[in-house]
LUMFIPA-586993 format. One line per 10 residues: for each residue x, y, z of C-alpha. Coordinates in steps of 0.02 Angstrom, whole numbers. Layout:
REM residues N
X:Y:Z; ...
***
This chain:
REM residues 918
-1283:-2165:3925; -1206:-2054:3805; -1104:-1880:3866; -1264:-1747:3838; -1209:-1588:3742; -1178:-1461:3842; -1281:-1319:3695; -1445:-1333:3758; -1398:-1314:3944; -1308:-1137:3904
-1447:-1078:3799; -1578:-1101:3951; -1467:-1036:4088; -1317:-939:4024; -1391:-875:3898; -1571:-805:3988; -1554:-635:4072; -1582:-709:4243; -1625:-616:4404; -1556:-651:4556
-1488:-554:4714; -1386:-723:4749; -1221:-732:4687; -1212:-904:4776; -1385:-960:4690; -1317:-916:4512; -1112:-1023:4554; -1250:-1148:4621; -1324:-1181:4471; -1181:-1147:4371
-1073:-1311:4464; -1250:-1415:4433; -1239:-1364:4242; -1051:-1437:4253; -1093:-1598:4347; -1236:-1633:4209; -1118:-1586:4063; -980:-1718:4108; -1062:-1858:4224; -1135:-2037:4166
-1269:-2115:4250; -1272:-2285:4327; -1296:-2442:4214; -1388:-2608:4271; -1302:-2779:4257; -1347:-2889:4104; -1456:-3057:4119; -1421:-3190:4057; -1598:-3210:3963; -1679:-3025:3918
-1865:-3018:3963; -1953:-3018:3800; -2117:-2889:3796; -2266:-2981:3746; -2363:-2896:3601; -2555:-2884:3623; -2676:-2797:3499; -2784:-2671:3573; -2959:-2704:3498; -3049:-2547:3578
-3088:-2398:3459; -3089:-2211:3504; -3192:-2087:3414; -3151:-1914:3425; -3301:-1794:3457; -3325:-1685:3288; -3384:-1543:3426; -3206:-1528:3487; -3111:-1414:3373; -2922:-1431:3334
-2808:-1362:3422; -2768:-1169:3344; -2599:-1141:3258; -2490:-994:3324; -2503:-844:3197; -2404:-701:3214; -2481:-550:3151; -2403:-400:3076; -2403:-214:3093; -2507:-129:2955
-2388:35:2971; -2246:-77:2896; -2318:-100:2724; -2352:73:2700; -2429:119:2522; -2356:274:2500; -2200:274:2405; -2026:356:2470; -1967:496:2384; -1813:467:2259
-1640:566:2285; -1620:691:2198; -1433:632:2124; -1400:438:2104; -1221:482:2084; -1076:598:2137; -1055:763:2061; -894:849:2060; -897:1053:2022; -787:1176:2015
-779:1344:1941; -644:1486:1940; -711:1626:2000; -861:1566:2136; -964:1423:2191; -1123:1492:2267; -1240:1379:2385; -1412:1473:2395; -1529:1338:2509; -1688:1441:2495
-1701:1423:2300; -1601:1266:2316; -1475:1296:2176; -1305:1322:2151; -1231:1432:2052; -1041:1417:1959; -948:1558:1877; -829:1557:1759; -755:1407:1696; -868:1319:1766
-868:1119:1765; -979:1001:1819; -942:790:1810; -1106:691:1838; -1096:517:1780; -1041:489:1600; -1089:680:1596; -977:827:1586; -1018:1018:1538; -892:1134:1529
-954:1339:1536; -937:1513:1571; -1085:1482:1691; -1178:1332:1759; -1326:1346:1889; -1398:1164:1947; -1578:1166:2027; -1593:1018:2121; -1776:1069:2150; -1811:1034:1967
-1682:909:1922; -1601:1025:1815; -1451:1092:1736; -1423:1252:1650; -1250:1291:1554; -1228:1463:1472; -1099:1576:1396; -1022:1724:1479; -1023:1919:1419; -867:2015:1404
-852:2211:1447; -860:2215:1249; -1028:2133:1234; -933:1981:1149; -1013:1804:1215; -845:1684:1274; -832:1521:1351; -980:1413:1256; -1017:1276:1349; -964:1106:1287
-1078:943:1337; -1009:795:1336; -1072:621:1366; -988:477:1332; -912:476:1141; -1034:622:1087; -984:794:1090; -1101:954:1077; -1062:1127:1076; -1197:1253:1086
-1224:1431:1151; -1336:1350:1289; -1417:1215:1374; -1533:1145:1483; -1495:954:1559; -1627:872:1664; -1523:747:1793; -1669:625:1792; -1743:578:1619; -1553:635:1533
-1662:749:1414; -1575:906:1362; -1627:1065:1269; -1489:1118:1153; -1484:1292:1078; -1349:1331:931; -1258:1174:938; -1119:1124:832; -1103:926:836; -959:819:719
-1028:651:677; -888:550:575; -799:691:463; -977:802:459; -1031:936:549; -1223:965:613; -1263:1162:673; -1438:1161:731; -1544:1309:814; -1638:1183:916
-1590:1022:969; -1690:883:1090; -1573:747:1170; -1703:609:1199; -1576:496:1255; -1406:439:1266; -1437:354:1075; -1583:502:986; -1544:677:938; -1695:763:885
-1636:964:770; -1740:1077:706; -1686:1208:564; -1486:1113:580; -1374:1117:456; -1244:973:405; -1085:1026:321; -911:945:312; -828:1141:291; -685:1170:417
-755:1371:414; -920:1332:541; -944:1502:577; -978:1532:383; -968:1366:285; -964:1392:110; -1104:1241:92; -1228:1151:187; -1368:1061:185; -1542:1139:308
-1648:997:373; -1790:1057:433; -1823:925:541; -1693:786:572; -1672:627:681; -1488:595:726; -1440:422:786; -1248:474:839; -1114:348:741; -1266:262:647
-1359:382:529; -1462:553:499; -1639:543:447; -1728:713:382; -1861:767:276; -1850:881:163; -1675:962:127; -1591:1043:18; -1407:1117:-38; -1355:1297:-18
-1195:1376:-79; -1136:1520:46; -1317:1534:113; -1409:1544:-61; -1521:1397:-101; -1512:1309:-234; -1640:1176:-312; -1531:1001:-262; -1637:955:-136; -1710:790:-77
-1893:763:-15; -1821:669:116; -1610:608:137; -1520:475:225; -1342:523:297; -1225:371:354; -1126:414:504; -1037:238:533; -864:254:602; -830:68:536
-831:26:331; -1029:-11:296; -1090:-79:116; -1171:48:11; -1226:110:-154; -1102:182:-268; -1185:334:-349; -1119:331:-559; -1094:470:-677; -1167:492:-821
-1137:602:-994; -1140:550:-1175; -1035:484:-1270; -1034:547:-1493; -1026:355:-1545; -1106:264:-1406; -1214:370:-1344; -1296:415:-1173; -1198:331:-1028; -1202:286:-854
-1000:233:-779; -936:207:-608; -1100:137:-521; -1107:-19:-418; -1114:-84:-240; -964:-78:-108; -973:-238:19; -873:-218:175; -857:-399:191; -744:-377:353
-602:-292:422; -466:-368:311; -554:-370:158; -678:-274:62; -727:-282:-127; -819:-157:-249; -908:-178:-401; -912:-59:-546; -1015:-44:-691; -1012:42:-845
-1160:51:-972; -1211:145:-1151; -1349:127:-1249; -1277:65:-1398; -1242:-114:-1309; -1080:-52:-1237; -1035:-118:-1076; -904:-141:-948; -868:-218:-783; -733:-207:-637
-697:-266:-474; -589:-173:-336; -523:-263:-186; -400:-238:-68; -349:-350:106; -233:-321:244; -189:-427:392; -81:-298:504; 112:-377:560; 78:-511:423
52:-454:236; -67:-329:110; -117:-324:-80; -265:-265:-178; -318:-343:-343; -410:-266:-502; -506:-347:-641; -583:-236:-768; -683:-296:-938; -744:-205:-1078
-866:-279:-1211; -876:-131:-1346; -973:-124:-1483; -934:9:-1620; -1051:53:-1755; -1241:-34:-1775; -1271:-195:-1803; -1318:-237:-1973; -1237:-95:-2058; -1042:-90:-2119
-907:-63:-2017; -1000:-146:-1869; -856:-222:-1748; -861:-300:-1570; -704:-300:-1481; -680:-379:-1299; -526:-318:-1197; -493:-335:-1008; -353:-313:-893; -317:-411:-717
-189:-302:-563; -140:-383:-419; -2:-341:-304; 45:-433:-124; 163:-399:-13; 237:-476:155; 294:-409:313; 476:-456:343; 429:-485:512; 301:-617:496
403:-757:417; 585:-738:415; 641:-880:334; 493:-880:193; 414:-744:93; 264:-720:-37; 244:-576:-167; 155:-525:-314; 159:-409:-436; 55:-433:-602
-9:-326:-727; -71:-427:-880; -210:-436:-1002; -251:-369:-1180; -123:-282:-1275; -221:-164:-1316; -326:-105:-1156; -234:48:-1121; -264:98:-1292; -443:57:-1309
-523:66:-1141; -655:210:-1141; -662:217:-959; -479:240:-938; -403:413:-883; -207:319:-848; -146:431:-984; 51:371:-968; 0:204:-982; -60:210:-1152
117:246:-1186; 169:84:-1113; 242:-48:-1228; 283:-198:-1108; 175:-283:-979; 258:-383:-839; 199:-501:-726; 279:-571:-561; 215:-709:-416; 359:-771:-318
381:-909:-157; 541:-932:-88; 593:-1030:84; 747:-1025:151; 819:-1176:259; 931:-1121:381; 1097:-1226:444; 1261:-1241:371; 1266:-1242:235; 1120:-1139:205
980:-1204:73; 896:-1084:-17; 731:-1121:-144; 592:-1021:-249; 450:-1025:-356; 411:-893:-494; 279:-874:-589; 339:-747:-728; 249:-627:-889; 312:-504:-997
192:-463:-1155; 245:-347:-1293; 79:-226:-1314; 159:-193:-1503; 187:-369:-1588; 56:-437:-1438; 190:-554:-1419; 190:-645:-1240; 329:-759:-1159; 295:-845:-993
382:-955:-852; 248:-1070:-769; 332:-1087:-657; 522:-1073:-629; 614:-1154:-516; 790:-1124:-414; 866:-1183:-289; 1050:-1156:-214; 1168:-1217:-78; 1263:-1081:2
1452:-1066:-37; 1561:-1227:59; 1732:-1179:84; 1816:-1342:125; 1998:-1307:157; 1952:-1139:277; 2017:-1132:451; 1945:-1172:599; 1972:-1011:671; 2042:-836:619
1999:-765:444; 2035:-870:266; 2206:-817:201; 2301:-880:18; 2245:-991:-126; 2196:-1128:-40; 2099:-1074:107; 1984:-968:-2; 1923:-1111:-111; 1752:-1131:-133
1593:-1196:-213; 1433:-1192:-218; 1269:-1282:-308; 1122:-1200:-427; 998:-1278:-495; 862:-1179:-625; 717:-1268:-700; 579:-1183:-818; 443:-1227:-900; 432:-1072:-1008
296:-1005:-1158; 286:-901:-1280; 107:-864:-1387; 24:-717:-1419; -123:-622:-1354; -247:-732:-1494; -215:-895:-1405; -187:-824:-1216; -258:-925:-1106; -299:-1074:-1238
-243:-1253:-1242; -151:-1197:-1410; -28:-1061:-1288; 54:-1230:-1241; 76:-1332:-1400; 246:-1247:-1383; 302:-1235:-1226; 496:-1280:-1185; 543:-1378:-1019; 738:-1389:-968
837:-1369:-803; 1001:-1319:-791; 1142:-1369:-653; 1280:-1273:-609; 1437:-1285:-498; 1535:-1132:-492; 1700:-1171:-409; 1804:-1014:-369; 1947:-938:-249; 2040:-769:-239
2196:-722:-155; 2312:-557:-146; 2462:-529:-262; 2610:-411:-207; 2481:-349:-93; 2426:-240:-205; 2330:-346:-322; 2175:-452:-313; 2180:-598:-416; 2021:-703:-431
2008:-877:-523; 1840:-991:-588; 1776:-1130:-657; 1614:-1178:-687; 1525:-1344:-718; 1359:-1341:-805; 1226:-1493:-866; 1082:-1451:-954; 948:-1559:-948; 783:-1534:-1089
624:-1624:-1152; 643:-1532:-1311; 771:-1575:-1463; 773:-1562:-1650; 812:-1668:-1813; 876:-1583:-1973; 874:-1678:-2137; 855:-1607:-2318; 722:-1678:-2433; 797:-1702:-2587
596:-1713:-2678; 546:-1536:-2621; 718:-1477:-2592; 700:-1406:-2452; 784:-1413:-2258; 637:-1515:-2155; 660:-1500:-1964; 564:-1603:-1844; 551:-1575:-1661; 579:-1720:-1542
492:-1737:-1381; 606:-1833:-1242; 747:-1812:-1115; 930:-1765:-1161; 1059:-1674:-1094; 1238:-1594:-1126; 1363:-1536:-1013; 1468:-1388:-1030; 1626:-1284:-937; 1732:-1139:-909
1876:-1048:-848; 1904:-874:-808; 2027:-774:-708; 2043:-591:-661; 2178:-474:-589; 2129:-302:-527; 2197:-143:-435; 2156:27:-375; 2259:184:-404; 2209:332:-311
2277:504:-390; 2267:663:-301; 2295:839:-373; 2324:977:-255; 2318:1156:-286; 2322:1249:-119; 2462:1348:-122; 2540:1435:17; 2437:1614:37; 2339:1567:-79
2162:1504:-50; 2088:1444:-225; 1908:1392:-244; 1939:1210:-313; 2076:1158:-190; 2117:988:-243; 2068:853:-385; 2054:645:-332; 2076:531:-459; 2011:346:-419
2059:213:-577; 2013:20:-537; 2102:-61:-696; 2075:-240:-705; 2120:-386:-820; 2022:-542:-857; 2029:-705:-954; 1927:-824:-1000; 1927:-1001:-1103; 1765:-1079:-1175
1801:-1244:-1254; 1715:-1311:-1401; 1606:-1452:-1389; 1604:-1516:-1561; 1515:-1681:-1508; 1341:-1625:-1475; 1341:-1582:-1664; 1288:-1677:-1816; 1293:-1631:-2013; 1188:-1682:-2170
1221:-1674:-2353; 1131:-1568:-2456; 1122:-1597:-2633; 1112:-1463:-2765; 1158:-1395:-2955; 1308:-1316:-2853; 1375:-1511:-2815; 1373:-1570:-2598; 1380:-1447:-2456; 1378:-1515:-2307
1283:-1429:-2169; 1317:-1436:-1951; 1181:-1433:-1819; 1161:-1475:-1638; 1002:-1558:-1591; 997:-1429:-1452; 972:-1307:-1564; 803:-1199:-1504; 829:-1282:-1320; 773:-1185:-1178
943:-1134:-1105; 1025:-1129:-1275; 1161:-1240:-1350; 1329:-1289:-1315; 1432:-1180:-1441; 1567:-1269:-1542; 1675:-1131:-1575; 1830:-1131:-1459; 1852:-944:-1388; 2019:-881:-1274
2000:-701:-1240; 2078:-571:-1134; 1963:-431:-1078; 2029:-261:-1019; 1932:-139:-917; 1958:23:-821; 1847:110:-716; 1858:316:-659; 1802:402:-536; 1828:600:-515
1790:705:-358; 1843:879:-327; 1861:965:-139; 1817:1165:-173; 1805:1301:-58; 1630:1309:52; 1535:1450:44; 1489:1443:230; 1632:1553:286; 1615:1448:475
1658:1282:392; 1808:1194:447; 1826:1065:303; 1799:1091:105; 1656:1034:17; 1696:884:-71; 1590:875:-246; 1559:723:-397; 1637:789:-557; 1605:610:-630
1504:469:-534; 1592:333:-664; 1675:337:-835; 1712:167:-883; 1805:89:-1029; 1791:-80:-1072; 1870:-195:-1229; 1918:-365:-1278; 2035:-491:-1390; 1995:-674:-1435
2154:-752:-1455; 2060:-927:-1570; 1960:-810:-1698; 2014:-813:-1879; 1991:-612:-1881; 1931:-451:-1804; 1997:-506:-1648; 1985:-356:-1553; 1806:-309:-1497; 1709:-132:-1476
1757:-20:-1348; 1612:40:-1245; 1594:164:-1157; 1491:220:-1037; 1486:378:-883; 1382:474:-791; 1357:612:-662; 1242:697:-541; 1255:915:-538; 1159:1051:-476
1152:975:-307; 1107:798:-367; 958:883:-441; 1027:829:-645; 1063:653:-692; 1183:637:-853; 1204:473:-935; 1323:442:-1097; 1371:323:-1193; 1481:279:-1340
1546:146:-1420; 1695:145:-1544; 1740:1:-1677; 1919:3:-1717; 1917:-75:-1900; 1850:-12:-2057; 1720:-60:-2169; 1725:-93:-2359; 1601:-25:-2502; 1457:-143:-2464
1476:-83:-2275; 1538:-232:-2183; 1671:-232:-2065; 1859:-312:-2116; 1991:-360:-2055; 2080:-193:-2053; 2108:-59:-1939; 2017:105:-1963; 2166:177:-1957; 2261:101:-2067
2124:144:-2203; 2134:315:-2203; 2034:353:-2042; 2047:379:-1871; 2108:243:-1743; 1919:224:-1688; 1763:232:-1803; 1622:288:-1653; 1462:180:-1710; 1368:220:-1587
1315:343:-1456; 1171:411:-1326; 1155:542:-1202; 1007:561:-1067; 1004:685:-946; 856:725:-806; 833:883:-722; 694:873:-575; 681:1056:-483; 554:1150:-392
543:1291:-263; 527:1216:-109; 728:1142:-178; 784:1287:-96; 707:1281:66; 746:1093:86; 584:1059:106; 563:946:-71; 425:844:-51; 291:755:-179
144:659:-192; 185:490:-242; 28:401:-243; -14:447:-422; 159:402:-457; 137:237:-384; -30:190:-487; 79:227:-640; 195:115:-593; 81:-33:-536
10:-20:-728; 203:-21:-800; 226:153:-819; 355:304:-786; 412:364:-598; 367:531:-684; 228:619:-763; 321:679:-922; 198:571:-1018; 42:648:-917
-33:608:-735; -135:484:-709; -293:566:-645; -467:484:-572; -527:636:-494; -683:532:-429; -555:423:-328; -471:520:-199; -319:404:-191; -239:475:-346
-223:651:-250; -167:754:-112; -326:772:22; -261:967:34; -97:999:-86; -19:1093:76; 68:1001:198; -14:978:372; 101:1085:468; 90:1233:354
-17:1392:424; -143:1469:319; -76:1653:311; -194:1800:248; -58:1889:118; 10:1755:-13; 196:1706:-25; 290:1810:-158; 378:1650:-192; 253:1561:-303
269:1377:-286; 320:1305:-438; 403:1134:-495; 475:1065:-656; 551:904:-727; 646:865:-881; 708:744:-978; 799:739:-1146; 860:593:-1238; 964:573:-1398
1029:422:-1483; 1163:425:-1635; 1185:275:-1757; 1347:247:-1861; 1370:63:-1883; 1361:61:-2081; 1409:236:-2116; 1200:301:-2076; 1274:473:-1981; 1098:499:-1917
1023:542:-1771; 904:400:-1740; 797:481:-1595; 819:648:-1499; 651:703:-1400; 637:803:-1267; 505:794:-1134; 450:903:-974; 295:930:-853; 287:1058:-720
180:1150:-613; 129:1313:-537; 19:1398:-406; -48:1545:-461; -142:1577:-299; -163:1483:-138; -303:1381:-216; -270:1388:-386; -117:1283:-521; -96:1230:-681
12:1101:-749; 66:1025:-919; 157:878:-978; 224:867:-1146; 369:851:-1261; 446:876:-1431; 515:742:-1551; 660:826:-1639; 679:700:-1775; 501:675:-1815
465:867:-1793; 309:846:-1679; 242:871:-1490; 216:694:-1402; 92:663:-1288; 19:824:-1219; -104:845:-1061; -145:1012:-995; -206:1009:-809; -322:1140:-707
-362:1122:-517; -460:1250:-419; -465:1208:-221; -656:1258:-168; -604:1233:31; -747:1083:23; -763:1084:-139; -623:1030:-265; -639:1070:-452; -515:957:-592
-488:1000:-786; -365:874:-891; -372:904:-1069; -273:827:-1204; -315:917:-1333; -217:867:-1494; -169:663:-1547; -259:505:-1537; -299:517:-1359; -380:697:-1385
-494:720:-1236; -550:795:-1083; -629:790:-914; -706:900:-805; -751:873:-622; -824:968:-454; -875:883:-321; -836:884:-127; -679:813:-31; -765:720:96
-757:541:45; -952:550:162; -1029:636:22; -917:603:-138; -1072:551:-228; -1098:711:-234; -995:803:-390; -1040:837:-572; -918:727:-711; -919:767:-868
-803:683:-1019; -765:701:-1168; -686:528:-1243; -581:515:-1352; -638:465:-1536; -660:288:-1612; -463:229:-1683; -442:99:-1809
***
């Protein structure tokens, strides 16, 4: 026997309500229960031999009586009242509501509503209405928000709906709590930089908007825009789109016929693809025209791209691309491709020409932060020499001006330890737009070890001769081209191509001298290694020199020594006197004369010499097989000169006109005037060099730049006007003959200079600069007024308060520059340029400024470049005039259209190109 679970016995007894009148009974059967739970029962002894049962089959069969009826399962039936058919009755609110008003909360049971005054809230959900007055009717499931009346009849406090992102702001409204329809009456709604006012709106759900008689405008002035468009009847999907019917454009409520059967607004709040709307005009030797049309792709939020397309009837065409990418912490660019095909004339007839010209921008940059020890940029700006000229979709004035295109793409790593290894890749371009000239580095290579000192101390700072020794390790290899714009991008651009690499090891040290003199010596170890040598022979047959050029490695090795010695001298020149108080109080004087020397030997082996054979008898003529090499040749004339230089600065302390200042103003009288000269010791004659020249200055609060510079030649020239070996002076002339000399000076002012508050818009200024051009305007602005970049969104700044009564001080600003360059060397006495240029602006009104940007050639008697600007601010509207309206990029270009970049598409352009140049 097995012990029996107790469970079952407690859920019979202990568990049953029993009733007794016995307590004895009930501790009776409570011992039994025990006694059962924990007892065995008896066993019987084993045998020795188990009595086996003896199976028998039981042969009779029993038949069960089909008239006696299974016995009935137990069903339990249940109450029909449970499963009632009528439903119950919904609450009236599924969720909390919090209310609260200023004045009263009123509870009226009877009508069962309650009724909020003044400033009245109410937070249901995602729902929140903010009023003068709110009444809820939980009877009808609704809402009702209105405005408030003053003693003076005015309407204040305008209730404002909110539910989730959207916003609404109507005179009133009526909410129903449980289908979230709404009635809205003389809402105002922004939806992603546009405005809808409708009389009548129907919220159909959290997603639908349904207006009646609204109005969509992107004015900041709602109570009176000075546009809009009425849509009669509208469907507005909230951050997706507007759909209407007919609609059309009026102009401080006057219609006007721009209207669309039906429209389509886009109200995404991300980048979508789209249509780009063009302009179109016509064009006196291409005719009619459609530019600037194309498709935008938001491919994702890094990267986007946008096609442009320009077309005229007489076969003209052009294409560009626009892209720009940005990874945020890590790096951004943009990159520009434009191509013109243009055909001038008709085919078949004289003076029919085709001319293909294109241009390729692309800048990257790297955050600092995202790669320390490696960084990638790019800067290029390259393609036909002549774009900027020719393009006839081009308004970059100031580049036309542009002589030089350059070209950057760079890769360096840096390998930190000690010493420090430093590497880079460069791609490089520079093309000459005159003599379409273009020289290129594909790539270049350097790499340097960071100065070793190898004698320094192990600790405390280097000290004497020794201990500042050092070296260090360059290497520069280039594989560099130079073709022209014909044969760019042709197997022929590399027929000529030089390849060399040059290794240098600059050893150096620097010490003190009678402590007041720093005394620094060189040396430096270079090997040139090249693919590219020459052979020079004369052919006695044809008489002539015949050079061939030899493909292979060579090399050559070169050195140097140099030394300098240098001091500073500090002069001071006081003129306070005692009871005296003068307004300059004291002069300083800073010179920093220093001496140098250097030795460059001659390396008369890498040379070799031929015979030439003539009526005159045998000359015999030197060359180095470098000659033409990629870093040059090794020079075989033996130089020892000692340089001389001296450097000045001049600052004056005068007495501040702020009569609470403690100290005097200290002012730059001259930023630098520098003198600079040398003697070889090994030439034959005219030993002495030039002496240069050079200074300049800052004045008018840093507000004028001044530039000079001269440069003097102290020995005379003879009748055919070459210099000998005589001094000026000693042939009747002064002790310097000046041969040279140039002054430029800047000026950049404008009336906010005097409020401190100096402050321009550089993006224009940038775009100039990414084609090659000025940091100015003085050679025009370059203007796009379709793309909004290239401008201010509002010309004001975004702190400034719109006042009713205009400044008296009319804002106003003005740059100059003048230039002038004076030749001597063989007794010209001209003045080989003097120009000067300016551009300026000035606000007539609030909304209204001209501008110009032009110049005068003094020499050549002529204006340069002129452009004459007009802007008129429309509040939503913005109208642009450029005109150039003399020279060979004679033109103009009119535009109105509005701000918003939503509805840009929307302007007039009009042009006026400039004429066919040949």
């Amino acid at each position: 026997m097995a012990v029996q679970k107790p469970s079952h016995t407690f859920t019979k007894i202990h568990l049953k309500a029993l009733r007794t009148n016995s307590f004895h009974i009930l501790l009776l059967l409570s011992f039994t229960v025990f006694i059962n739970t924990f007892s065995y029962a008896q066993d019987l002894p084993k045998s020795t031999e188990p009595i086996k049962p003896k199976p028998q089959s039981e042969t009779t069969t029993i038949k069960i009586d089909s008239v006696i009826n299974p016995i009935p399962e137990n069903i339990v039936e249940s109450d029909s009242i449970v499963n009632d058919s009528i439903p119950l009755k919904k609450e009236f609110l599924k969720d909390i509501v919090n209310y609260k008003a200023k004045d009263y909360v009123s509870i009226n049971q009877r009508l069962q509503k309650i009724f909020l005054y003044n400033e009245a809230e109410v937070y249901y959900g995602d729902m929140e209405i903010k009023s003068g007055t709110i009444v809820i009717d939980y009877s009808k499931n609704l809402v009702y928000a209105g405005r408030l009346k003053d003693s003076a009849g005015n309407y204040t406090q305008a209730p404002v709906f909110k539910q989730g992102e959207n916003v609404v702001e109507p005179d009133s409204i009526i909410f129903n709590t449980e289908s979230k329809k709404a009635l809205i009456f003389n809402s105002r709604t922004e939806q992603s930089g546009g405005t809808i006012i409708a009389e009548l709106t129907k919220k159909e759900n959290d997603s639908v908007y349904f207006i009646q008689n609204g109005k969509f405008t992107t004015s900041e002035n709602l109570d009176d825009p000075e546009y809009y468009f009425l849509m009669r009847k509208a469907k507005v999907v909230p951050g997706k789109k507007v759909v209407t019917g007919l609609t059309n454009l009026f102009i401080y409520d006057v219609p006007t016929p721009i209207g669309l059967p039906f429209a389509y607004f886009p109200m995404s709040k991300k980048q979508t693809s789209g249509v780009i709307f063009p302009s179109f005009g016509e064009q006196n030797d291409r005719g009619y025209f459609l530019q600037n049309g194309g498709y935008y792709f938001a491919i994702s939020d890094y990267f986007d791209l946008a096609t442009l397309g320009d077309y005229y009837t007489n076969g003209s065409y052009g294409l560009r691309l626009e892209s720009n990418y940005a990874v945020r912490y890590k790096f951004r660019g943009n990159l520009s491709f434009r191509y013109e095909n243009l055909l001038n004339g008709e085919r078949g007839f004289p003076g029919f020409t085709q001319n293909t010209i294109y241009n390729l921008r692309w800048t990257h940059s790297q955050d600092a932060k995202s790669n320390p020890n490696s960084r990638f940029s790019a800067s290029v700006n390259l393609g036909s020499s002549t774009y900027y000229q020719q393009s006839i979709n081009q308004l970059n004035i100031p580049n036309s001006q542009n002589n030089t295109l350059s070209s950057s793409v760079s890769y360096s790593k840096t390998f930190q330890g000690e010493p420090q290894v430093n590497m880079s890749l460069t791609a490089t371009h520079s093309q000459n737009t005159n003599t379409e000239i273009i020289n290129m580095t594909l790539p270049t290579f350097q790499g340097s070890v960071s100065r070793v000192f190898p004698f320094e101390p192990k600790t405390g700072s280097k000290k004497g001769i020794i201990q500042n020794i050092n070296f260090q390790y360059n290497v520069r290899a280039e594989n560099r081209i130079q073709t022209t714009d014909s044969l760019f991008f042709k197997k022929e651009m590399f027929d000529d191509a030089r390849v060399g690499a040059k290794h240098s090891i600059p050893i150096a040290t620097n010490f003190k001298a009678f402590k007041y003199f720093s005394i620094s010596a060189s040396a430096n170890f270079e090997e040139n290694w090249t693919l590219n040598t020459i052979n020079k022979y004369h052919d006695e047959i044809n008489d002539e020199i015949i050079t061939e050029d030899l493909n292979g490695f060579d090399r050559f090795y070169t050195y140097n020594f140099s030394a300098n010695i240098g001091t500073t001298i500090y002069g001071l020149f006081d003129f306070e006197k005692e009871g005296k108080d003068p307004k300059i109080k004291a002069i300083r004087h800073v010179m920093r004369p220093s001496i140098s020397y250097n030795i460059n030997p001659a390396f008369d082996q890498y040379y070799d010499s031929f015979e030439i054979i003539d009526a005159n008898g045998t000359t015999r003529e030197e060359y180095t097989r470098f000659q033409g090499s990629i870093f040059g040749a090794p020079s075989n004339q033996f130089s020892s000169s000692l340089g001389f230089s001296l450097g000045n600065n001049f600052e004056a302390k005068v007495r501040d006109k702020d009569s609470t200042a403690t100290e005097p103003k200290k002012i730059i009288l001259l930023n630098n005037l520098n003198f600079s000269s040398s003697y070889n010791f090994a030439a034959d004659s005219l030993k002495f060099s030039s002496v240069k020249v050079t200074g300049g200055t800052q004045i008018l609060n840093d507000k004028m730049s001044i530039n000079f510079g001269a440069e003097l030649d102290p020995y005379a020239l003879d009748n055919n006007n070459r210099r000998i070996d005589k001094f000026n002076i000693n042939n009747g002339g002064s002790l310097f003959r000046l041969t040279s000399a140039n002054i430029n000076m800047s000026y950049t002012l404008s009336s906010k200079s005097f409020d401190g508050n100096d402050k321009s818009n550089d993006t224009a200024i940038n775009e100039s600069l990414r084609s090659g051009g000025r940091a100015d305007d003085l050679f025009g602005r370059p203007e796009d007024f379709a793309d909004k970049r290239l401008t201010d969104d509002d010309g004001k700044e975004k702190d400034e308060k719109p006042i009713d009564l205009y400044n008296y001080k009319i804002p106003w600003n003005l740059r100059l520059a003048y230039a002038v360059n004076y030749t001597n060397r063989i007794r010209q006495n001209e003045i080989s340029s003097h120009s000067l240029m300016f551009s300026g602006d000035v606000e007539l009104s609030p909304r209204w400024s001209v501008g110009a940007s032009s110049g005068y050639d003094f020499k050549n008697k002529g204006f340069t470049l002129t452009q004459l600007r007009f802007e008129r601010d429309l509040l939503s509207w913005r109208m642009n005039f450029s005109w150039v309206p003399f020279g060979t990029y004679g033109s103009w270009n009119f535009f109105i259209g509005i701000k918003s970049s939503l509805l840009k598409d929307l302007k007039y352009d009009k042009r006026r190109q400039r004429d066919q140049q040949l």
